[in-house]
C-alpha positions in Angstrom: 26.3 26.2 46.7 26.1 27.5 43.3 29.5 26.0 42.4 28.5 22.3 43.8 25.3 23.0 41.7 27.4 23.7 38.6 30.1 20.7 39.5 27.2 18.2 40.0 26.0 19.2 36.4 29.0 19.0 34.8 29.6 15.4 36.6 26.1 14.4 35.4 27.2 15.8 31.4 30.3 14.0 31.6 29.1 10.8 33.1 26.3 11.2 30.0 28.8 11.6 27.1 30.6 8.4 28.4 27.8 6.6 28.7 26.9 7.5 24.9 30.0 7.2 23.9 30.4 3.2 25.2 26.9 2.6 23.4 27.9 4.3 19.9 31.5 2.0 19.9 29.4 -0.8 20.9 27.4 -0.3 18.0 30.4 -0.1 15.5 32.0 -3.2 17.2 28.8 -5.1 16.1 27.9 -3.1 13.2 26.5 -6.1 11.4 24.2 -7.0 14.5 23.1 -3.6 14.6 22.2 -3.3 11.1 20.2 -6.3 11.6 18.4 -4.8 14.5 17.6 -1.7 13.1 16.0 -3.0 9.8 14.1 -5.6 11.9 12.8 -2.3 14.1 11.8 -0.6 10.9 10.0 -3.2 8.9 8.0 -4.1 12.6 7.2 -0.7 12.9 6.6 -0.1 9.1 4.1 -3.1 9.3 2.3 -1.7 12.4 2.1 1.9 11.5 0.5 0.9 7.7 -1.7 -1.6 10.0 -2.5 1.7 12.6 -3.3 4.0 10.1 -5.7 1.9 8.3 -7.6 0.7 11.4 -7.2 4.8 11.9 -8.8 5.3 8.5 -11.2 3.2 9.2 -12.5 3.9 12.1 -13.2 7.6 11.1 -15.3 6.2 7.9 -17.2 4.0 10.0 -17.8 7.0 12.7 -18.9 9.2 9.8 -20.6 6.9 8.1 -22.9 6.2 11.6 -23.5 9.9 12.6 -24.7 10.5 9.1 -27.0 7.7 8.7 -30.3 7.8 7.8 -33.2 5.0 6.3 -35.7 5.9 3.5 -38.7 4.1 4.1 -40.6 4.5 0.5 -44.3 4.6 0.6 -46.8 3.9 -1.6 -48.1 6.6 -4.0 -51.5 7.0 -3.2 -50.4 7.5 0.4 -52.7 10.7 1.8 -50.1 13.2 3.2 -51.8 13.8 6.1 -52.0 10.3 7.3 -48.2 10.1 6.7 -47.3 12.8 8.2 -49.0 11.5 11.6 -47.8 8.4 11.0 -43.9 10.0 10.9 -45.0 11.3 14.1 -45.3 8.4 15.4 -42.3 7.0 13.8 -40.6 9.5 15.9 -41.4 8.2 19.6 -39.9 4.5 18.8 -37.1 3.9 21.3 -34.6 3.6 18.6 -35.5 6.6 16.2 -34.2 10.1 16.7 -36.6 11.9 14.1 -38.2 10.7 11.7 -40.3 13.1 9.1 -42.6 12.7 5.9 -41.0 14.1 2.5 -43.6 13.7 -0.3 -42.6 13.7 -3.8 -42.3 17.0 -4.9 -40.2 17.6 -1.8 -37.5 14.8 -2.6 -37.3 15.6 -5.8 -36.3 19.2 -4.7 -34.0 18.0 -2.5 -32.1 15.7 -4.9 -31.9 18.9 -7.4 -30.3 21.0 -4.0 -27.9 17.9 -3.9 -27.0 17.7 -7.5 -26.5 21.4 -7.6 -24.6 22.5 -11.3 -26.1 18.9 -12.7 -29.7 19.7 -11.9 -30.6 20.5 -15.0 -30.7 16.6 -15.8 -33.5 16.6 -14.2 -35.5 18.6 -16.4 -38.9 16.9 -17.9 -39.3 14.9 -15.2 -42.5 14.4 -13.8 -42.7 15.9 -10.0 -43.8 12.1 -8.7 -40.9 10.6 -10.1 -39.8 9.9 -6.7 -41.7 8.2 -4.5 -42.9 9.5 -1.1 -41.1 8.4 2.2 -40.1 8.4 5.5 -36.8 10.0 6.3 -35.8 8.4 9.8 -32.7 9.2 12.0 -31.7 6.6 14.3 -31.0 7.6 17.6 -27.5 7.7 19.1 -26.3 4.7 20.5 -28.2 2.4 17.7 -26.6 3.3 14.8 -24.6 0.0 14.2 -25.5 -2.1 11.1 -27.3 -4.6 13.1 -29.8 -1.7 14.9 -29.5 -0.5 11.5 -31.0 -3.1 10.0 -33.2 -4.2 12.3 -34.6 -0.6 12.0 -35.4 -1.2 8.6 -37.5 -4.2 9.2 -40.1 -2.9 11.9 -40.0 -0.2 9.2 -40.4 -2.7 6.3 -43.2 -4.2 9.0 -45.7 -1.7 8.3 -48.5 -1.6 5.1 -47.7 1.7 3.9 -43.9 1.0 3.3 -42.7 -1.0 -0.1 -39.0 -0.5 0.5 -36.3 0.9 2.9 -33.0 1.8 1.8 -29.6 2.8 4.1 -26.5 1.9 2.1 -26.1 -1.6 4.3 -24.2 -3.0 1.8 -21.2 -0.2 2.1 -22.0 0.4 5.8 -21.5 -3.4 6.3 -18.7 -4.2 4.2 -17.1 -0.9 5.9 -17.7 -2.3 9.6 -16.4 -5.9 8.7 -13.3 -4.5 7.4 -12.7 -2.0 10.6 -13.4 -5.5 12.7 -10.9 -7.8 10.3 -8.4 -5.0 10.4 -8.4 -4.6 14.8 -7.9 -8.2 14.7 -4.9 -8.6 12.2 -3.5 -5.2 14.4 -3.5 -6.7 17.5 -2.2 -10.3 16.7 0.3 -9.0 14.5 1.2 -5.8 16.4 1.5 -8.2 19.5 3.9 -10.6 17.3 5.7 -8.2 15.9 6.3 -6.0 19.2 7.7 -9.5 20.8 9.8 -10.3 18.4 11.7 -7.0 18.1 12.4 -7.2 21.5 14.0 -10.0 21.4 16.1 -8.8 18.7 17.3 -6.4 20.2 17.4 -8.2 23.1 19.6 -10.8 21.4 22.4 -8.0 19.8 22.4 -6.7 22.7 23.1 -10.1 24.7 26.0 -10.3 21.8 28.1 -7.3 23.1 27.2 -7.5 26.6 29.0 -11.3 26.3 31.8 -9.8 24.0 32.5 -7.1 27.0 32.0 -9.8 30.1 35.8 -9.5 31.3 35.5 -5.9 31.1 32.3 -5.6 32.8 33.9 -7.9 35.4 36.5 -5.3 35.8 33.9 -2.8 36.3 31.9 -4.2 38.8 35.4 -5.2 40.7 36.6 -1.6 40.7 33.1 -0.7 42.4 31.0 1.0 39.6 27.4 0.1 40.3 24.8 -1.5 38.6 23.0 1.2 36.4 26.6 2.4 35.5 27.2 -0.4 33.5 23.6 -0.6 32.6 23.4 2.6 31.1 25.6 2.6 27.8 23.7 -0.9 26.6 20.1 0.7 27.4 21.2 4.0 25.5 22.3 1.5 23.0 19.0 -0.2 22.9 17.4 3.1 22.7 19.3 4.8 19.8 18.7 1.5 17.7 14.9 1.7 18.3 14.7 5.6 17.9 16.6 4.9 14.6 14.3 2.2 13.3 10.9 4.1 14.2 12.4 7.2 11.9 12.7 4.4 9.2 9.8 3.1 9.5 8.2 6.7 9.3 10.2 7.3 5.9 9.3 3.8 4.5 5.8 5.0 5.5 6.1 7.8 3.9 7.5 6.0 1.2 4.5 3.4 0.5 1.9 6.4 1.2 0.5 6.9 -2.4 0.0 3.5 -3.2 -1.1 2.6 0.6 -3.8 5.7 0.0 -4.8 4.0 -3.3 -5.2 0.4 -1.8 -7.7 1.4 0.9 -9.1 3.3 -1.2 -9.8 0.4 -3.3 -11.2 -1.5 -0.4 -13.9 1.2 1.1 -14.6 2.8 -2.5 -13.8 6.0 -1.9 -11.3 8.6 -1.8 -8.6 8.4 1.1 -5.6 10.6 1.9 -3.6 9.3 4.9 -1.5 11.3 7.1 1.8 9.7 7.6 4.2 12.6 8.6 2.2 13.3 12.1 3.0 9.9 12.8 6.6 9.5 12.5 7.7 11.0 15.3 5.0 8.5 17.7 6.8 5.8 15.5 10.0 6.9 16.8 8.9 7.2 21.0 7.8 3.7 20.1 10.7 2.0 19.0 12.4 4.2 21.8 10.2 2.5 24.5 10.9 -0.9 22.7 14.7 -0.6 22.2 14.9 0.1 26.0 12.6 -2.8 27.0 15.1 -5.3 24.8 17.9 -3.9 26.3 16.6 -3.7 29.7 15.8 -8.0 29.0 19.6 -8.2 27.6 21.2 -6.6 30.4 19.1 -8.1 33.4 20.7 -11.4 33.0 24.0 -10.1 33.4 23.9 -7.4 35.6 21.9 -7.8 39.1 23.2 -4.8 41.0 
């Protein structure tokens, strides 16, 4: 039993190394076509990675951002401390707060000195009311969109004891609208891109399945079945997408300083992307679409 176990392996390497072997002389045969297939893979993938990571990027800023956000309601001076502090009380049970508390003068002024650490000392000479008092309110999970956000700020705005309310919209805003615009542009483009790779690959590999008709003829005469003569054309399709997803990675890799500056740029503040993790997802992906172009090539052609 051992020795049909260790025949049947063998038979299975063999049959493997012939079926690699067909695909890598296909690929010289049409070295040109190849070529052309590979940099197509690369520069789709390239494109849709750059596009990933971003949306990637994005997304965690826009996460942070939210979990982190928090409204200053600024009241008048003359405000008595007691009152406000029953009135952040109350503040507090609204549906769409989480907490909200009273910080007086004095007490935001401390707080900004905590903040600025080493650079307190710029504050020196400053008069303890130099801040104004205010309401520090949390939203509550679940409403800390812009919109909620905002409409936060006016039932905060609403009441007679509040002159201003300030949340960062305009980052939090411009940071949401270019998460949406960059989901949208992913998925149209992704889905345009992934469709036309496969179809190149589709289409060189249509070009040597055609070249090698007689001798696929032959094949299917002589009785070999259908996924024998598919085999060597999906390996085919698979080591040209595997070889294009590691390009892309590198051209990634490539482009990730100035890619890192760019968004940067865009959400006006420091980013660092992580290409390397990547490359090896980039490469399972142009595996999976190497196969499906091959799989369309060789369907046609071979029904068995």
């Amino acid at each position: 039993m051992a020795g049909a176990d260790r025949l049947g392996y063998r038979s299975s390497v063999a049959r493997l190394r012939f079926f690699f072997r067909m695909a890598f002389s296909a690929m010289m045969r049409a070295a040109g076509a190849t070529m052309l297939s590979i940099a197509t893979i690369s520069i789709s993938l390239a494109i849709l990675g750059a596009f990933a990571l971003a949306w990637l990027e994005l997304d965690t800023r826009v996460a942070d951002t939210a979990r982190s956000l928090s409204l200053s309601a600024y009241l008048l001076r003359e405000l008595d401390a007691e009152v406000a502090g029953l009135a952040a009380q109350s503040i507090s049970e609204w549906p769409e707060v989480e907490s909200a508390h009273f910080l007086s003068s004095s007490g935001a002024l401390e707080a900004f000195r905590r903040q600025l650490g080493s650079d307190a000392v710029l504050l020196e000479g400053l008069p303890d009311d130099v801040i104004p008092p205010s309401y520090e309110v949390r939203p509550a999970e679940g409403r800390r969109r812009s919109r909620d956000a905002r409409a936060l700020a006016e039932r905060l705005l609403a009441r007679k004891e509040v002159e201003e309310v300030r949340w960062g919209a305009e980052r939090f805003e411009r940071l949401e609208f270019v998460r949406r615009a960059a989901s949208v542009a992913f998925s149209v483009l992704g889905a345009a891109l992934v469709l036309a790779t496969i179809s190149i690959i589709a289409n060189t590999i249509r070009l040597t399945v055609l070249a090698r008709r007689d001798e696929l003829d032959v094949l299917a005469l002589v009785g070999a079945t259908g996924s024998f003569i598919r085999a060597p054309f999906l390996i085919e399709g698979l080591l040209q997408g595997v070889t294009g997803g590691l390009l892309a990675g590198l051209w990634l890799l490539l482009l990730d300083g100035a890619m890192s500056e760019a968004l940067a740029q865009l959400m006006e503040t420091t980013v660092a992307l992580r290409v390397a993790p990547w490359i090896p997802a980039m490469a399972g992906v142009g595996a999976v679409l190497g196969l499906l172009g091959a799989a369309f090539a060789v369907g046609r052609f071979v029904r068995r």
